[in-house]
C-alpha positions, -999 to +999 in steps of 0.1 A: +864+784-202+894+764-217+890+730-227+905+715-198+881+737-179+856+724-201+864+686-193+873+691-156+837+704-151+825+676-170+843+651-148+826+668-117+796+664-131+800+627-139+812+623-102+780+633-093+761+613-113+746+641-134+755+624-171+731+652-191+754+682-176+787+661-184+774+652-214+769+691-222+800+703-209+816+672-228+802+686-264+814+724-256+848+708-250+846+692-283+828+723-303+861+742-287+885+716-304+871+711-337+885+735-370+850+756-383+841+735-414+836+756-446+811+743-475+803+748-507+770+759-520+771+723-535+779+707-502+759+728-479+726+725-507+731+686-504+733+693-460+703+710-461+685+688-488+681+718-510+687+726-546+720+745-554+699+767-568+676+772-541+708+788-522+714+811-550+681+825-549+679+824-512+718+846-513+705+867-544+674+875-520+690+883-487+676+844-475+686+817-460+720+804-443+748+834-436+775+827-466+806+843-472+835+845-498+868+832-503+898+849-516+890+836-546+853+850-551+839+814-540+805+811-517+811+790-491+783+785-460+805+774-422+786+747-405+780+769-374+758+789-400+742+757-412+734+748-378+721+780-369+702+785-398+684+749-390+676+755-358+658+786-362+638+768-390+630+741-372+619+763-342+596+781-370+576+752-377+571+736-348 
């Protein structure tokens, strides 16, 4: 769906009263809009509440959040990964 797709469908929903679909169709049209936001293992550590070297263990040891390289040979963690990698944590110790 397109954003304005997105938002229509959210504006149907609010028609009908039914905020928590709206509200759902309203955050995909945002998570459409928004630039994927890049970290550093500094930044993405401080996220998480780790240590930077917790990451670096976790990356030398196949763990953790999905991270990637730049051009320039620098780790970097998107916050789609971040996010992903929470939830399935969180789902873990529950």
């Amino acid at each position: 769906m397109t954003v304005i797709e997105l938002i229509d469908k959210a504006i149907d929903y609010i028609n009908k009263g039914d905020m928590g679909n709206a509200l759902e169709y309203l955050d995909m049209a945002k998570s459409a809009t928004e630039a994927p936001m890049r970290y550093s293992a500094f930044d993405a550590a401080a996220k998480l509440g780790l240590a930077t070297q917790t990451l670096a263990g976790w990356r030398s040891d196949g763990k953790g959040p999905k991270w990637q390289k730049d051009a320039n040979r620098r780790v970097f963690y998107t916050g789609e990964a971040l996010r992903d990698w929470q939830a399935a944590n969180i789902a873990k110790q529950s």
